[in-house]
Backbone of each chain as nested JSON, in Angstrom:
{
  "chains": [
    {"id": "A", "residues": [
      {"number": 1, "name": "UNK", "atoms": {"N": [14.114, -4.973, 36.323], "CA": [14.805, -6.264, 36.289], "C": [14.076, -7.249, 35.384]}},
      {"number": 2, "name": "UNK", "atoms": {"N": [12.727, -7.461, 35.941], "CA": [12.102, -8.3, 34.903], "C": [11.743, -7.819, 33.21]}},
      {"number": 3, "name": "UNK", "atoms": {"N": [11.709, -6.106, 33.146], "CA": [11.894, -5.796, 31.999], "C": [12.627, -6.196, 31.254]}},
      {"number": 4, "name": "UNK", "atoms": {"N": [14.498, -6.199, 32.024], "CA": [15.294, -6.331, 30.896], "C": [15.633, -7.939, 30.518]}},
      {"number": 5, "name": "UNK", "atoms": {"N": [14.598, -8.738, 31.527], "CA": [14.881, -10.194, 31.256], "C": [13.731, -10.613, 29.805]}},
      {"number": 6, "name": "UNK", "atoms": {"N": [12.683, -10.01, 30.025], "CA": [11.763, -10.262, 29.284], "C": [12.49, -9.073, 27.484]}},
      {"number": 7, "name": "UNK", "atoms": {"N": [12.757, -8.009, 27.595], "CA": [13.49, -7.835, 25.924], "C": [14.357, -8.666, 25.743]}},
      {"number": 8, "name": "UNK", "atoms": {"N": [15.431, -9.016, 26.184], "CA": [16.514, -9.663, 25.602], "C": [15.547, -10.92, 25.653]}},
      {"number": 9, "name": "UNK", "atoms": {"N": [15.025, -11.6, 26.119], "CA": [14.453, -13.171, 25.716], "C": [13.345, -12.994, 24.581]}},
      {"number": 10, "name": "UNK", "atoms": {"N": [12.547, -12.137, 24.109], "CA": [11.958, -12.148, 23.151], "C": [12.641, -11.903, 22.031]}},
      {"number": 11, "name": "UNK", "atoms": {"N": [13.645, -10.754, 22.019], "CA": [14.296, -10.973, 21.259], "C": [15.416, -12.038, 20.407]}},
      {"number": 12, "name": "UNK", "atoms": {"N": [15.659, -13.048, 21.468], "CA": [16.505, -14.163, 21.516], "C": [15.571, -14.795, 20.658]}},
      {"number": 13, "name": "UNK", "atoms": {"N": [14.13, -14.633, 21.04], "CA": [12.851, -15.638, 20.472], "C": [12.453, -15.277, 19.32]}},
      {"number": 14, "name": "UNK", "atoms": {"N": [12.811, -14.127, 18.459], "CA": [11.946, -13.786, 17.583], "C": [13.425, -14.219, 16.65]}},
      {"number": 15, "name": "UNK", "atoms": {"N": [14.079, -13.794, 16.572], "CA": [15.113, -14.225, 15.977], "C": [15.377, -15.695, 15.262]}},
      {"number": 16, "name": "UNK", "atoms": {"N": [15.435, -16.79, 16.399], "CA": [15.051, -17.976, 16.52], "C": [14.051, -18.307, 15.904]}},
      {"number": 17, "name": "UNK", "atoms": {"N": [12.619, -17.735, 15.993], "CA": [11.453, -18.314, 14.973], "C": [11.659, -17.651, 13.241]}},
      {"number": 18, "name": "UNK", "atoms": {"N": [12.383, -16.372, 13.443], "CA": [12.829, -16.415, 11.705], "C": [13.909, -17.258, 11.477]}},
      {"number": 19, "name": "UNK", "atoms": {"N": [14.662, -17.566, 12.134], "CA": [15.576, -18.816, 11.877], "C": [14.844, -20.012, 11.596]}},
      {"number": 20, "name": "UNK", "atoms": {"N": [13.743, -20.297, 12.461], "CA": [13.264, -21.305, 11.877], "C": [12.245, -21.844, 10.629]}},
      {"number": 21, "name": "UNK", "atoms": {"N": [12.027, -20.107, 9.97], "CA": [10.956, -20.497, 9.153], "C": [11.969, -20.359, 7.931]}},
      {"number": 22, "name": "UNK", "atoms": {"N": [13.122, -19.439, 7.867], "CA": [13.753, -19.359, 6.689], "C": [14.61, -20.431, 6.017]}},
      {"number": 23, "name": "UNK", "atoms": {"N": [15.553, -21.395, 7.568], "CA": [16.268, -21.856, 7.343], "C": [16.155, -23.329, 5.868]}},
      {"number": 24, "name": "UNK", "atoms": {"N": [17.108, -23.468, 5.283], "CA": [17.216, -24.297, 4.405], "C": [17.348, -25.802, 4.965]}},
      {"number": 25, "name": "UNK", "atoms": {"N": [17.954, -25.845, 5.641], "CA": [18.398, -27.386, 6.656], "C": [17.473, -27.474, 7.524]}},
      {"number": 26, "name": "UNK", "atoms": {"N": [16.517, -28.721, 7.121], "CA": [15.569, -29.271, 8.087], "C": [15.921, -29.022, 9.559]}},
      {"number": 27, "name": "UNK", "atoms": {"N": [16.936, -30.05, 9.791], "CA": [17.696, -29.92, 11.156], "C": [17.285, -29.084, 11.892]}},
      {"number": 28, "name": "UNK", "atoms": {"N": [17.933, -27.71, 11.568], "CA": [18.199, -26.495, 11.926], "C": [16.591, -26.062, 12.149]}},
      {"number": 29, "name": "UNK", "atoms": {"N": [15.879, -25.907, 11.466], "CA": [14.501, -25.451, 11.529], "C": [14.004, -25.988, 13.067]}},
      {"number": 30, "name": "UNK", "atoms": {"N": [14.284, -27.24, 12.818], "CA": [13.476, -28.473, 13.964], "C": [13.864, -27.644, 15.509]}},
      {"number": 31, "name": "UNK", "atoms": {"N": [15.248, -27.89, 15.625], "CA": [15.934, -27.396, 16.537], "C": [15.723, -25.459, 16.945]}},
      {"number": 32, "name": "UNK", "atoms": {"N": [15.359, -24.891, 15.829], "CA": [14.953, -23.555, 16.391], "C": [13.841, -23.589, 16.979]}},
      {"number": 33, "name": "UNK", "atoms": {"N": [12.743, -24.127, 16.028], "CA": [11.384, -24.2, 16.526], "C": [11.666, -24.829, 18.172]}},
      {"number": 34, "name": "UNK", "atoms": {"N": [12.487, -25.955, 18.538], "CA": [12.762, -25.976, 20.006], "C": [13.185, -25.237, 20.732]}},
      {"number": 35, "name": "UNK", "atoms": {"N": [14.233, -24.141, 20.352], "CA": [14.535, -22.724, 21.324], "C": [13.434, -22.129, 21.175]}},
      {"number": 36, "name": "UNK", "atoms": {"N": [12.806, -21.619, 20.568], "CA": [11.641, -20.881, 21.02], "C": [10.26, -21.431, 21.767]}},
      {"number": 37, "name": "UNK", "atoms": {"N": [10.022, -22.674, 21.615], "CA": [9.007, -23.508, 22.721], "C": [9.832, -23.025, 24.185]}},
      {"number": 38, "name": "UNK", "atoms": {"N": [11.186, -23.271, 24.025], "CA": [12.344, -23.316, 25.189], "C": [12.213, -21.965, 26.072]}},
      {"number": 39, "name": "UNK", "atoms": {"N": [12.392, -20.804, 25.358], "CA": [12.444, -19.149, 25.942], "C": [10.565, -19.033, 26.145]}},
      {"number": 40, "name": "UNK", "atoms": {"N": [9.839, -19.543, 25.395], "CA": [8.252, -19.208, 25.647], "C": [8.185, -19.532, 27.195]}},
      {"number": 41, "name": "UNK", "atoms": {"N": [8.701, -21.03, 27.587], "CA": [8.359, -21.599, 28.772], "C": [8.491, -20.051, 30.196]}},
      {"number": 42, "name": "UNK", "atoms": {"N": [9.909, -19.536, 29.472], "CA": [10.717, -19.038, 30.676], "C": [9.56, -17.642, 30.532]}},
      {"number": 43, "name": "UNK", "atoms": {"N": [9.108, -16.985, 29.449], "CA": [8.093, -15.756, 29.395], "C": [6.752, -16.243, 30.617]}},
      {"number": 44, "name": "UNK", "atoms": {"N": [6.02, -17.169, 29.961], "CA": [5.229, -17.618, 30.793], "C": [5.968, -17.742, 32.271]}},
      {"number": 45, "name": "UNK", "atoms": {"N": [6.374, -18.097, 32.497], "CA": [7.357, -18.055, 33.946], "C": [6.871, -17.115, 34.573]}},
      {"number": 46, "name": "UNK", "atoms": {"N": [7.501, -15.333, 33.971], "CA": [8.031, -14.648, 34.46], "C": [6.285, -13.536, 34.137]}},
      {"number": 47, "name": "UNK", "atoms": {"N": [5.58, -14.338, 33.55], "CA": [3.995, -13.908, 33.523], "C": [3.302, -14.62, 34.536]}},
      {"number": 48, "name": "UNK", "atoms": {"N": [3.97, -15.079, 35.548], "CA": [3.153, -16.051, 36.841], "C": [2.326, -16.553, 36.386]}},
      {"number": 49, "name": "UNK", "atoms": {"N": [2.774, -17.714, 35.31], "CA": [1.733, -18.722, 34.79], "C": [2.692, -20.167, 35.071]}},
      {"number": 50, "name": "UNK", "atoms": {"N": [2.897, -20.376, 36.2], "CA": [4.098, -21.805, 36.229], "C": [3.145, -22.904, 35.919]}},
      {"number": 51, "name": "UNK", "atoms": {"N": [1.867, -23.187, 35.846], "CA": [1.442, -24.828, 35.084], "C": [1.458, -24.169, 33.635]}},
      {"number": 52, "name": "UNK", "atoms": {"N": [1.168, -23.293, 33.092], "CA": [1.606, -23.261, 31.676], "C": [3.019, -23.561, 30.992]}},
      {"number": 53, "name": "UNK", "atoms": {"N": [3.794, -23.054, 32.424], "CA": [5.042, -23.235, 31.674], "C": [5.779, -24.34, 31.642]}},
      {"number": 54, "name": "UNK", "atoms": {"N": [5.1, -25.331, 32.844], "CA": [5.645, -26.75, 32.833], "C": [5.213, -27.109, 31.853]}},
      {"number": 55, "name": "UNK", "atoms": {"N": [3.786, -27.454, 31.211], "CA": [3.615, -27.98, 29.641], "C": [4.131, -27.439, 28.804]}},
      {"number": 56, "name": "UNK", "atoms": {"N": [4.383, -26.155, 28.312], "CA": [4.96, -25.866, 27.743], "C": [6.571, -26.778, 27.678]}},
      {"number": 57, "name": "UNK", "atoms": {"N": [7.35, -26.673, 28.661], "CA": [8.23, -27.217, 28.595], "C": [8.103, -28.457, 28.031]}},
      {"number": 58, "name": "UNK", "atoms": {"N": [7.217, -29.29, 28.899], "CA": [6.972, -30.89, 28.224], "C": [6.732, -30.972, 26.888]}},
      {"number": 59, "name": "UNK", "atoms": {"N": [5.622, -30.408, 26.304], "CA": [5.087, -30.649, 25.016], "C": [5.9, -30.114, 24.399]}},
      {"number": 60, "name": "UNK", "atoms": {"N": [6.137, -28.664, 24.198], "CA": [6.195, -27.689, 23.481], "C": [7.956, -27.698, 22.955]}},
      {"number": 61, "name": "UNK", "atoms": {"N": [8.89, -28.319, 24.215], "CA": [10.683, -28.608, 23.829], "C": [10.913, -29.687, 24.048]}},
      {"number": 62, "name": "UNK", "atoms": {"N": [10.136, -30.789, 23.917], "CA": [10.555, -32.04, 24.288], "C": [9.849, -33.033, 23.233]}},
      {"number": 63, "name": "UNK", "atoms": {"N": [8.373, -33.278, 23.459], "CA": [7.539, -34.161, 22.989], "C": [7.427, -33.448, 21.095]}},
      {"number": 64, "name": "UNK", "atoms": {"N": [7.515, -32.367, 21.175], "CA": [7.525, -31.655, 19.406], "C": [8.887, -31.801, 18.539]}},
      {"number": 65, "name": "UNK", "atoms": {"N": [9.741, -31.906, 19.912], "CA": [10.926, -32.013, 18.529], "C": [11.249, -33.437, 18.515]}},
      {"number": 66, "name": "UNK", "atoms": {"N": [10.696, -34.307, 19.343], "CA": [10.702, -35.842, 19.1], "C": [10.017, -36.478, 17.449]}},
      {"number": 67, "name": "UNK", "atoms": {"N": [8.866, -35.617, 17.958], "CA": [7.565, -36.314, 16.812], "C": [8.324, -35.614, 15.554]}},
      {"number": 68, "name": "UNK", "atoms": {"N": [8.661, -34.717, 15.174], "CA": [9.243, -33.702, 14.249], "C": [10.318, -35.102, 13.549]}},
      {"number": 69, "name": "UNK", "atoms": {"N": [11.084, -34.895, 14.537], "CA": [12.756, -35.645, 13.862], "C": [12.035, -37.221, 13.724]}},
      {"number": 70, "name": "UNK", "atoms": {"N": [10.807, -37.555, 14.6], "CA": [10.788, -39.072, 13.895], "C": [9.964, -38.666, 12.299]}},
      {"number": 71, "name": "UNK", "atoms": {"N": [9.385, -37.849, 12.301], "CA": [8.535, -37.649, 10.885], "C": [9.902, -37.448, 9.87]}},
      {"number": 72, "name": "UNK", "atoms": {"N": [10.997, -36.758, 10.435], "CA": [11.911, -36.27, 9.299], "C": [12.845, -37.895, 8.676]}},
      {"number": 73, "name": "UNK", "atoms": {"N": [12.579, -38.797, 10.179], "CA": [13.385, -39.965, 9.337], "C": [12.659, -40.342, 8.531]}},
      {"number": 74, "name": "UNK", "atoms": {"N": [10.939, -41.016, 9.128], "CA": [10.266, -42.001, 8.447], "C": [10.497, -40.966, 6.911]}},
      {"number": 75, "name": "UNK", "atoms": {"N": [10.525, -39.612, 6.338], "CA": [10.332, -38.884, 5.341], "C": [11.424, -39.144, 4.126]}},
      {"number": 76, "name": "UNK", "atoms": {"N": [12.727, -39.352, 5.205], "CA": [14.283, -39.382, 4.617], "C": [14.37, -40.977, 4.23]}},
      {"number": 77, "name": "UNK", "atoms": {"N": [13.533, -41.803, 5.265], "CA": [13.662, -43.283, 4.746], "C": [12.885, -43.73, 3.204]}},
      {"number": 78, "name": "UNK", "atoms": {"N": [11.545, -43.18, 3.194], "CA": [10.914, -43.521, 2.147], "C": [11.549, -42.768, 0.642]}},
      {"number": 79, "name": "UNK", "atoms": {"N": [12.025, -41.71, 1.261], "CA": [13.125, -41.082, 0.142], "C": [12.66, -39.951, -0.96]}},
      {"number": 80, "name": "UNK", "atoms": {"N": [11.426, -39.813, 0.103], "CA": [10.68, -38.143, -1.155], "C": [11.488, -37.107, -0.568]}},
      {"number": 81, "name": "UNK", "atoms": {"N": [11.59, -36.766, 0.598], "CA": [12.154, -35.119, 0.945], "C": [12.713, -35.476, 2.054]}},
      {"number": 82, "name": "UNK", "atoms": {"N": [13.549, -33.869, 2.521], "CA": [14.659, -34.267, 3.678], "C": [16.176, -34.842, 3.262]}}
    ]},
    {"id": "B", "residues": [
      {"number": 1, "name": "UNK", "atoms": {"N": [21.588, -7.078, 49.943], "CA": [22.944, -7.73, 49.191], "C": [22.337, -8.729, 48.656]}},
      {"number": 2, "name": "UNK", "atoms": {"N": [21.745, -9.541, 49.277], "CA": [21.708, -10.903, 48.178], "C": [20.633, -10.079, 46.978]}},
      {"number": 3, "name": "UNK", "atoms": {"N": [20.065, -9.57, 47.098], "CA": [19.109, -8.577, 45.653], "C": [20.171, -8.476, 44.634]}},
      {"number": 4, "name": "UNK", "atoms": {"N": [21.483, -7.739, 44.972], "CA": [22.433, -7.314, 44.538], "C": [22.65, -8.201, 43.796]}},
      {"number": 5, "name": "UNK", "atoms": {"N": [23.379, -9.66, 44.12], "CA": [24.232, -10.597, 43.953], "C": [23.35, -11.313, 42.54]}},
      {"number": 6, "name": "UNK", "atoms": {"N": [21.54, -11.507, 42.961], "CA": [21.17, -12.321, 41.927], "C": [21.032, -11.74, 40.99]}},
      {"number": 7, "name": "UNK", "atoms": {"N": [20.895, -9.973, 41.319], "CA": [20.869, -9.088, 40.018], "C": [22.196, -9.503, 38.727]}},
      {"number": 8, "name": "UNK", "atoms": {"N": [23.337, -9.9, 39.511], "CA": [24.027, -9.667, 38.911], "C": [24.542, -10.961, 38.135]}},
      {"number": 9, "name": "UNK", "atoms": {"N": [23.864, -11.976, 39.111], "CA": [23.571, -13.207, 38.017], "C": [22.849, -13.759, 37.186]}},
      {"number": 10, "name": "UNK", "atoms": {"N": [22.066, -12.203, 36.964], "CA": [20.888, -12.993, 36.167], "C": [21.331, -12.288, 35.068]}},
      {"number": 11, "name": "UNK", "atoms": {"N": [21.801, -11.198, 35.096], "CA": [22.701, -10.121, 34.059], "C": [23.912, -11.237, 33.109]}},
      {"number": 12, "name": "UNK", "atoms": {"N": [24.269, -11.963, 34.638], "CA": [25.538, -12.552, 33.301], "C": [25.125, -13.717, 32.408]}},
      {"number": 13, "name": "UNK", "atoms": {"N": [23.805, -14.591, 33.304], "CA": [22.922, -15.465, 32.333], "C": [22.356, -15.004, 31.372]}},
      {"number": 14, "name": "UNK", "atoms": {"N": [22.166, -13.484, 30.99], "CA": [21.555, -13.042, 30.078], "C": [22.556, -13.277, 28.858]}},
      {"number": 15, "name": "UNK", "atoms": {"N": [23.845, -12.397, 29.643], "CA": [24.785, -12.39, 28.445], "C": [25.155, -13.359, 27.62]}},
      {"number": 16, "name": "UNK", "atoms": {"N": [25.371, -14.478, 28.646], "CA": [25.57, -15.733, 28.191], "C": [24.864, -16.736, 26.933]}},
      {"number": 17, "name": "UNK", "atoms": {"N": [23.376, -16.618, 27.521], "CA": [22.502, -16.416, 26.541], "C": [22.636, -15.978, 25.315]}},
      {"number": 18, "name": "UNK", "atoms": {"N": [23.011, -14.682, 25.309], "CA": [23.079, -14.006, 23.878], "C": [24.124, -15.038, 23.149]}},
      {"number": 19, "name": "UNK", "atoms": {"N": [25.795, -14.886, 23.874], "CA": [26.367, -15.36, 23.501], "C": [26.44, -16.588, 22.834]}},
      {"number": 20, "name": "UNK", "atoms": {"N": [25.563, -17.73, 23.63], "CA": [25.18, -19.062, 22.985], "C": [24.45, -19.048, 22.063]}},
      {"number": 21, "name": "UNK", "atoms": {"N": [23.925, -17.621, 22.02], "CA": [22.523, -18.135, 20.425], "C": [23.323, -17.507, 19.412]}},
      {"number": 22, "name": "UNK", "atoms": {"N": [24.474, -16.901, 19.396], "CA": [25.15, -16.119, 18.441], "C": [26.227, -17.366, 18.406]}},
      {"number": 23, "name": "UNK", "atoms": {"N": [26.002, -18.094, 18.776], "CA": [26.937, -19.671, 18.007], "C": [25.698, -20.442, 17.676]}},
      {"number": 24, "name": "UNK", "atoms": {"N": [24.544, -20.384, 18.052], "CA": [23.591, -21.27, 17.329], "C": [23.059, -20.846, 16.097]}},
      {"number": 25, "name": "UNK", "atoms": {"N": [23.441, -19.544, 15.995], "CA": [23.153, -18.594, 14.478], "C": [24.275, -19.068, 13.261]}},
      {"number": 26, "name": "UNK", "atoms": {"N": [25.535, -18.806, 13.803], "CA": [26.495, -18.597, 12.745], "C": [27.233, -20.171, 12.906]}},
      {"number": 27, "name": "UNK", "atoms": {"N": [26.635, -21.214, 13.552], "CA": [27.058, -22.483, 13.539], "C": [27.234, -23.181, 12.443]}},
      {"number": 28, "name": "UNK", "atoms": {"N": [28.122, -23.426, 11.825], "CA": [28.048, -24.159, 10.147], "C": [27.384, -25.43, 10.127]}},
      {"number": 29, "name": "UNK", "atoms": {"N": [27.335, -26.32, 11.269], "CA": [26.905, -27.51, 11.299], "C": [25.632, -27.914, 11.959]}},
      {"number": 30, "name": "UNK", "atoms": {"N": [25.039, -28.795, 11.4], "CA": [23.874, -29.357, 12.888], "C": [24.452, -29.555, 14.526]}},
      {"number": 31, "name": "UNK", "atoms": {"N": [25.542, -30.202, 14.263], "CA": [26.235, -30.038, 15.602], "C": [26.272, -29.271, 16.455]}},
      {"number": 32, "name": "UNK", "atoms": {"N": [26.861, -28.304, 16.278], "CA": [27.145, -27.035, 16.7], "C": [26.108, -26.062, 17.254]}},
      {"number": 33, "name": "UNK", "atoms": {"N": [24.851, -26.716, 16.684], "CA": [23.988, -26.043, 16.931], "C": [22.844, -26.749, 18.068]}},
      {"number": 34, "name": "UNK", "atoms": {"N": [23.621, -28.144, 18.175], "CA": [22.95, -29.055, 19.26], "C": [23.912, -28.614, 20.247]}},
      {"number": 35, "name": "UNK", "atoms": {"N": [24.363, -28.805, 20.197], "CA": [26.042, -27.99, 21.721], "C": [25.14, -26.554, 21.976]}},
      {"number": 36, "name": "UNK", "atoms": {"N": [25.26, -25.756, 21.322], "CA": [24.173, -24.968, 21.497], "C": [23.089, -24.433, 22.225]}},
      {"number": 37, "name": "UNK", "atoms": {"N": [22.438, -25.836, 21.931], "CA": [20.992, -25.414, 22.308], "C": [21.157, -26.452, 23.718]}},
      {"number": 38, "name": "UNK", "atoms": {"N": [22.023, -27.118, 23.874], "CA": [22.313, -27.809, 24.981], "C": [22.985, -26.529, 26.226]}},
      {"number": 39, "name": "UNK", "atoms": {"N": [23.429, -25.701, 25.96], "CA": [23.783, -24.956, 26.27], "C": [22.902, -23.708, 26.787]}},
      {"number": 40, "name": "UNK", "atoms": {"N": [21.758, -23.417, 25.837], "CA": [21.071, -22.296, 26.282], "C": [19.787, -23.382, 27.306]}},
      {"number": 41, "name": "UNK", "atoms": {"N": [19.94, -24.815, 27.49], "CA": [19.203, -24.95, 28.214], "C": [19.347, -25.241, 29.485]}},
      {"number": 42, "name": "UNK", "atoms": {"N": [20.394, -25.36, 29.908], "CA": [21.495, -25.251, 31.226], "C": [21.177, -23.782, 31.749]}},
      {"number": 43, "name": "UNK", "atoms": {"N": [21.7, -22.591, 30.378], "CA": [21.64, -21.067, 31.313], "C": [20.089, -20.916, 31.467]}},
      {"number": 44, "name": "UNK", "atoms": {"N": [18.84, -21.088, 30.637], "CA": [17.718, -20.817, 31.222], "C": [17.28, -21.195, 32.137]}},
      {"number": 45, "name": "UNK", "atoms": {"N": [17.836, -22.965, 32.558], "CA": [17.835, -23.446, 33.667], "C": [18.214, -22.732, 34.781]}},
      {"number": 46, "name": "UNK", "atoms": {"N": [19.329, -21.713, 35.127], "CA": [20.52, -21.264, 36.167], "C": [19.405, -19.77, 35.969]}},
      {"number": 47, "name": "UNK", "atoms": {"N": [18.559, -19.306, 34.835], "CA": [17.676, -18.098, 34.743], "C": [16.706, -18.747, 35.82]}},
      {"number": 48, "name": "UNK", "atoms": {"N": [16.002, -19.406, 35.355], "CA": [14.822, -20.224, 36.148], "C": [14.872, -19.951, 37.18]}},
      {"number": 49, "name": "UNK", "atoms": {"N": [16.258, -20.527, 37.834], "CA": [16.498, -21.128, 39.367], "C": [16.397, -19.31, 39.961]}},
      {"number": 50, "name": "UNK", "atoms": {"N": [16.597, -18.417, 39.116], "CA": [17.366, -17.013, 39.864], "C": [16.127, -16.053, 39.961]}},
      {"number": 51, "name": "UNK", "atoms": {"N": [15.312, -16.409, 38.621], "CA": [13.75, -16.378, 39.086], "C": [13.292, -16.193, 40.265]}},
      {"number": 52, "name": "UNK", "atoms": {"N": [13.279, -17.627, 40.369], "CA": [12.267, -18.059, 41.881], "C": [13.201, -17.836, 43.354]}},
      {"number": 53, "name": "UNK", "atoms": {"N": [14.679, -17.276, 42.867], "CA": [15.21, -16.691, 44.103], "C": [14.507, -15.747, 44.508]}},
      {"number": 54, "name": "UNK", "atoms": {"N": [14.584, -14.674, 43.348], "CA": [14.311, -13.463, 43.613], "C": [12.6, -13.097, 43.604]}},
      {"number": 55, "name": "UNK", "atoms": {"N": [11.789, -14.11, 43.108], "CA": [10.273, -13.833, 43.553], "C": [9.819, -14.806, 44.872]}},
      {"number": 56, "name": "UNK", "atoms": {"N": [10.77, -15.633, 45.333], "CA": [10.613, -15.99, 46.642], "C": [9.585, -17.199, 46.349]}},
      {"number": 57, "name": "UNK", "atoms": {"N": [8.964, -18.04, 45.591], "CA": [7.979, -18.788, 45.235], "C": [8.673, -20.184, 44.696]}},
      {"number": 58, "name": "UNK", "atoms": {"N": [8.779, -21.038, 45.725], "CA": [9.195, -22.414, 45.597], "C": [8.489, -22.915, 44.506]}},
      {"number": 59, "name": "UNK", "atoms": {"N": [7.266, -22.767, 43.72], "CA": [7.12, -23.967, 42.746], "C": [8.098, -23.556, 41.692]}},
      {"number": 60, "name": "UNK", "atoms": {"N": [8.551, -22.887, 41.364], "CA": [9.861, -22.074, 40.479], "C": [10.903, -23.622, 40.238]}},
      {"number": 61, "name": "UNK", "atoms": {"N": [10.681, -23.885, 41.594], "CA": [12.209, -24.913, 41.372], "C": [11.612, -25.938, 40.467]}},
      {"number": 62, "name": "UNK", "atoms": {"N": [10.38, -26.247, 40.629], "CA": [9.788, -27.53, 40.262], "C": [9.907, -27.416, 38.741]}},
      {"number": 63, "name": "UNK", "atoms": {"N": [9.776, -26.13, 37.995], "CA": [9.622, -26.308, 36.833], "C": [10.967, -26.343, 36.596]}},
      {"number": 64, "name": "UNK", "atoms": {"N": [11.877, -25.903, 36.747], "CA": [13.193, -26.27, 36.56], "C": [14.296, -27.583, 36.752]}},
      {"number": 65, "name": "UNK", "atoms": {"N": [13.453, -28.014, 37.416], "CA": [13.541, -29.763, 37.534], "C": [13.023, -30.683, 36.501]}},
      {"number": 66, "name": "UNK", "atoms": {"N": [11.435, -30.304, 36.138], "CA": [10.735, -30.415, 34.916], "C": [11.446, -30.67, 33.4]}},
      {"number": 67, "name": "UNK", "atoms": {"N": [12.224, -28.724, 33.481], "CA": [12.357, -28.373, 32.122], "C": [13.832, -28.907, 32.232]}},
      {"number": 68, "name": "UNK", "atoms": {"N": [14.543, -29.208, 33.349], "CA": [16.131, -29.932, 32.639], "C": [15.889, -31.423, 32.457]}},
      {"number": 69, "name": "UNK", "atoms": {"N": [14.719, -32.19, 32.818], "CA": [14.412, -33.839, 32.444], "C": [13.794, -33.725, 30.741]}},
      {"number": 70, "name": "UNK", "atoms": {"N": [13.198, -33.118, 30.854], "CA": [12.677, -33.119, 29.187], "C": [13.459, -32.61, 28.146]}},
      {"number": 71, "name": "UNK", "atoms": {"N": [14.453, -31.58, 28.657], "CA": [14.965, -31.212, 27.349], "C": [16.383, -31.901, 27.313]}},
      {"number": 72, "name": "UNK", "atoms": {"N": [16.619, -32.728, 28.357], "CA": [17.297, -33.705, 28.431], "C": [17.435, -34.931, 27.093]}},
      {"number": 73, "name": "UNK", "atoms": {"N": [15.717, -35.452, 27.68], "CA": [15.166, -36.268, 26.595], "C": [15.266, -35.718, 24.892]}},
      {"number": 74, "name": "UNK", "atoms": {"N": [15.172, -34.259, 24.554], "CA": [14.871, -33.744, 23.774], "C": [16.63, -33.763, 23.347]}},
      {"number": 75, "name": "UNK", "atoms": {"N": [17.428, -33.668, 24.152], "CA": [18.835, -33.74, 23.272], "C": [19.28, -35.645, 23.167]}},
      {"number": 76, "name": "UNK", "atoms": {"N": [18.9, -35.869, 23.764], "CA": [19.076, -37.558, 23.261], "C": [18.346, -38.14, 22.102]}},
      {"number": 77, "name": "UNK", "atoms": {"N": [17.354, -37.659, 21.823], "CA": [16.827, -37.741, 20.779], "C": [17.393, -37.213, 19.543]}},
      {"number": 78, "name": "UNK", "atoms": {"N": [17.854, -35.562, 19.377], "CA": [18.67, -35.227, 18.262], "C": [20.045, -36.202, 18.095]}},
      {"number": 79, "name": "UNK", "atoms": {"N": [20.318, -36.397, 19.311], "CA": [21.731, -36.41, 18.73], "C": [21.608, -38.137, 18.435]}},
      {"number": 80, "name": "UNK", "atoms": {"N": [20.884, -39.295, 18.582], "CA": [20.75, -40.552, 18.25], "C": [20.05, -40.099, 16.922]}},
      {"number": 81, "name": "UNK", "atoms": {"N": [19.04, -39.288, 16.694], "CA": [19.355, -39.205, 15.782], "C": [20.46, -38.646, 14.335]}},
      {"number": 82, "name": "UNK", "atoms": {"N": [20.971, -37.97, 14.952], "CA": [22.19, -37.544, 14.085], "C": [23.651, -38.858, 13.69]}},
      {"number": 83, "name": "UNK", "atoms": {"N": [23.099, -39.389, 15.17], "CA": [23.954, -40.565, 14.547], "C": [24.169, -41.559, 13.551]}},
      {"number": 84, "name": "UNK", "atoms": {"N": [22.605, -42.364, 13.367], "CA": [21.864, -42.824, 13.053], "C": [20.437, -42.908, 12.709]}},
      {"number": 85, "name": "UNK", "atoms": {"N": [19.867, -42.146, 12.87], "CA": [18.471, -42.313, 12.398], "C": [17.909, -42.706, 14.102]}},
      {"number": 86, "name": "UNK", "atoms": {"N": [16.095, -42.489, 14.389], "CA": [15.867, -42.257, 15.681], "C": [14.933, -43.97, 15.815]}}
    ]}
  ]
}
């Protein structure tokens, strides 16, 4: 049971992090790199590590794609890239 | 029976799963891909919860309380910014 939860979610995850390194659209990058902080939380989970996986959750899908998208405005405002 | 039952809900959260990231793949838009990911964080949520059914260990819920307030925050943030700038 926990086998077949743990392939299909890495796989969901590995997918997702080449999505996020290839993709062309900032956006899109930002937002993958958050599904995979997102499925890490649930691995750790299911590795009986639950305070890892609460930070994880906090930092890792919440507080990273905040700081990310404010860096991508201040980037898009000054008007070099993005 | 109830073994049975969560087996078989954790099977269809899987599917579901797949299904939502195979619209966050072939999504043409940023949008689409925030619906999305709004989406796979509801079913990991309903994974979470089926988790800690089936290993019997109450702090389970806690992180699932946790992880739907933050990634909460984390879709209010994309999408104000998509509106406008953050």
């Amino acid at each position: 049971m926990e086998l077949v939860i743990l392939v299909v979610i890495s796989l969901v995850m590995i997918a997702a992090a080449i999505m996020a390194i290839y993709s062309k659209n900032l956006i899109s990058a930002i937002i993958s790199a958050g599904v995979v902080s997102l499925l890490a939380s649930i691995i750790y989970l299911l590795l009986a590590a639950p305070d890892v996986a609460m930070t994880e959750a906090a930092i890792g899908s919440g507080l990273t794609t905040v700081v990310f998208l404010y860096a991508l405005n201040k980037m898009r405002k000054s008007g070099k890239d993005g | 029976m109830t073994d049975i039952i969560y087996a078989i809900a954790t099977y269809i959260a899987l599917a579901a799963m797949v299904l939502a990231f195979l619209r966050f793949i072939l999504g043409p838009k940023a949008v689409d891909r925030v619906v999305a990911l709004d989406s796979l964080t509801i079913i990991s949520l309903s994974l979470i919860v089926c988790i800690a059914c089936m290993s019997g260990r109450t702090i389970y819920i806690d992180i699932a309380l946790v992880y739907g307030l933050i990634s909460f925050v984390g879709i209010v943030a994309i999408a104000r910014y998509l509106e406008r700038g953050v």
